[in-house]
NULUMSE-432605 format. One line per 2 residues: number of its first residue (from 1); their letters; for each residue x, y, z of C-alpha. Coordinates in Angstrom, 1 decimal. Example, Ala and Ser with C-alpha at 12.3 -4.5 7.8 and 13.67 -1.06 7.14 Angstrom:
// NULUMSE-432605
1	as	12.3,-4.5,7.8 ~ 13.7,-1.1,7.1
***
This chain:
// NULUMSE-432605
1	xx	9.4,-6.5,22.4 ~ 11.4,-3.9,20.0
3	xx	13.0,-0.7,22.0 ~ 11.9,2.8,21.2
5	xx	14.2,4.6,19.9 ~ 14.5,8.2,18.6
7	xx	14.0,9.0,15.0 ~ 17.7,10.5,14.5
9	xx	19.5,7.8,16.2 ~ 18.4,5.5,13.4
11	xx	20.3,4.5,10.3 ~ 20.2,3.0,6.9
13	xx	20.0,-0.6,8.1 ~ 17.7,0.1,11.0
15	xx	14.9,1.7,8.4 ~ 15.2,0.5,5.0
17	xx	12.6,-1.9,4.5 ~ 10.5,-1.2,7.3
19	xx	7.0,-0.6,8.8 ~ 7.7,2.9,11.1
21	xx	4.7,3.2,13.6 ~ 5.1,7.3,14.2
23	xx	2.7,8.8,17.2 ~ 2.3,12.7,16.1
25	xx	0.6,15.4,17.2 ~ -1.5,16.2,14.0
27	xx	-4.1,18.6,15.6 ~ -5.1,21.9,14.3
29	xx	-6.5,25.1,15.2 ~ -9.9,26.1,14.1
31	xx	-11.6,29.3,14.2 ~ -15.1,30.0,14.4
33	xx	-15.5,29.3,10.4 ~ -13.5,26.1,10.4
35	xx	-10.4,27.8,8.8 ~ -7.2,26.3,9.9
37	xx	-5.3,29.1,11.9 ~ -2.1,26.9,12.9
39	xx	-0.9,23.8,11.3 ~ 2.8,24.2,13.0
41	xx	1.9,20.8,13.8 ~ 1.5,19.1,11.3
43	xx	4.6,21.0,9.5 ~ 6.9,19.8,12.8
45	xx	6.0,16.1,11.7 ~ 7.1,16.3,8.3
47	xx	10.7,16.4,9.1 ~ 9.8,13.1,10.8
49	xx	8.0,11.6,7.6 ~ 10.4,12.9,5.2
51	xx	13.4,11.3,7.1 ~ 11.6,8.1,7.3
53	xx	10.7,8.1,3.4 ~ 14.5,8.8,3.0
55	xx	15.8,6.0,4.6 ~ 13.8,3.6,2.9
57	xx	10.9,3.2,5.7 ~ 7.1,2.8,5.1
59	xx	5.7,5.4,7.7 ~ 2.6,4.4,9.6
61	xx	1.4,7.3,11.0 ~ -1.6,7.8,14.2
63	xx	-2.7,10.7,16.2 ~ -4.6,11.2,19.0
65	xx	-8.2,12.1,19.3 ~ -8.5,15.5,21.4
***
């Protein structure tokens, strides 16, 4: 079984090439008309995906259900 690891303590040669499994937190607020009121979330996990992409790594992304 492969070892998690961090994001940033991963290289070049650890990514490129790769399938990524990331586990973010991708919910929203809603108000009372369905307009988003905070996506903070999903803008933390873009550093994540970005990096990934960078590195060469396909990013498989999941969230989970609230």
């Amino acid at each position: 079984m492969a070892t998690k690891r961090s994001v940033g303590t991963l290289g070049d040669k650890d990514l490129r090439g790769k399938k990524v499994f990331l586990r973010a937190d991708l919910n929203i607020l809603l108000d009372d008309s369905q307009n988003i009121t905070d996506d903070n979330c999903i803008r933390a996990s873009v550093l994540s995906i970005k990096f990934l992409m960078a590195k060469g790594a396909k990013a498989i992304l999941a969230n989970h259900l609230a």
